[in-house]
N, C-alpha and C positions, 0 to 999 in steps of 0.2 A: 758717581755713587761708589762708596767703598764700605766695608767691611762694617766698619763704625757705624754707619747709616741703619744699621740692622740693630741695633744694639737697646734701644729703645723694646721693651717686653714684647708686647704683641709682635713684631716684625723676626724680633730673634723667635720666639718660641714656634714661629709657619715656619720659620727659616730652616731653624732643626728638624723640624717633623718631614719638611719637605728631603732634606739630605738625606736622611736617615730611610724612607722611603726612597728614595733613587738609588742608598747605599747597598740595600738589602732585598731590592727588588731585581732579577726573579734569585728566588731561592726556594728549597723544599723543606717544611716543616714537618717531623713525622713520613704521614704517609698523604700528605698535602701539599701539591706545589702551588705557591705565588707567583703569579705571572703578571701581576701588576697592582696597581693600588690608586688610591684616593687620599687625598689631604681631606679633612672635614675639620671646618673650624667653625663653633658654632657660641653666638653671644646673644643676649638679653637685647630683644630691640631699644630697648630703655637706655642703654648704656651706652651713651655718648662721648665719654673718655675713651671706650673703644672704638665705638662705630663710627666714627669719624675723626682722623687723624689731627691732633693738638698740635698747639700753635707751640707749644712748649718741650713737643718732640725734635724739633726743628734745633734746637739751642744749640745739642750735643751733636744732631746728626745733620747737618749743612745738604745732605743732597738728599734729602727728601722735604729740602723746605717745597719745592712745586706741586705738593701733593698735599701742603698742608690746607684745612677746610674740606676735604676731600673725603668721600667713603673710605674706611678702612678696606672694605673689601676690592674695593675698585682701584685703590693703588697700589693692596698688592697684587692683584692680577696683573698688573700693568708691569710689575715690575718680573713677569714672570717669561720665559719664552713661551711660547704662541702651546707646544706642547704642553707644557706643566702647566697651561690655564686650563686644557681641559681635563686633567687633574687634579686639580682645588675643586672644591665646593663648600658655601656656606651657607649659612640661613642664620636666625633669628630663634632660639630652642623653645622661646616662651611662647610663640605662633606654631611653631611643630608638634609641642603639646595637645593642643587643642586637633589636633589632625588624627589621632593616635584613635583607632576604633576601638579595641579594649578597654574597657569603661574602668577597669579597679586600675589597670598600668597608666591610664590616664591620671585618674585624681590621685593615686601615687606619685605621680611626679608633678603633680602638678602642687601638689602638699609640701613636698618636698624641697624645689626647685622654686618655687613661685613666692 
């Protein structure tokens, strides 16, 4: 796997968010310090061009064809050390929705979003 491999949207943009977090974690904001963090990556259970890795991603990025048919969330975990897996977390936003006990931030996002 190399660099390229990432290059494909969804794997660059964890990719970044993930570095960018490791970059800047710990650090002190204000009068706040960061002592660590969470990646949160969250998609439409609907969306199939994300949620599951295209056979088409494979073209430009050669080492991630073993992952192709595969959950998106599940290969990039896989592709993460053992530490930064328990640092990712995903879900599904339009099932989250539905969880949210505030009834007006609910159908607001759900009007929104949906």
């Amino acid at each position: 796997m190399g660099l390229q491999d990432f290059s494909t949207d969804h794997f660059y943009q964890l990719l970044r968010m993930t570095l960018l977090a490791r970059k800047t974690t710990p650090m002190k904001v204000g009068d706040i310090q960061v002592e660590d963090y969470r990646v949160v990556h969250l998609s439409h259970s609907g969306n199939d061009k994300i949620n599951v890795v295209q056979p088409e991603y494979a073209k430009y990025c050669p080492g991630i064809q073993g992952v192709v048919g595969k959950g998106f969330y599940e290969a990039w975990k896989g592709m993460l050390a053992s530490e930064e897996q328990k640092k990712f977390v995903a879900a599904h936003w339009d099932r989250g929705i539905k969880s949210i006990k505030n009834a007006s931030l609910r159908e607001y996002l759900a009007e929104r979003y949906e």
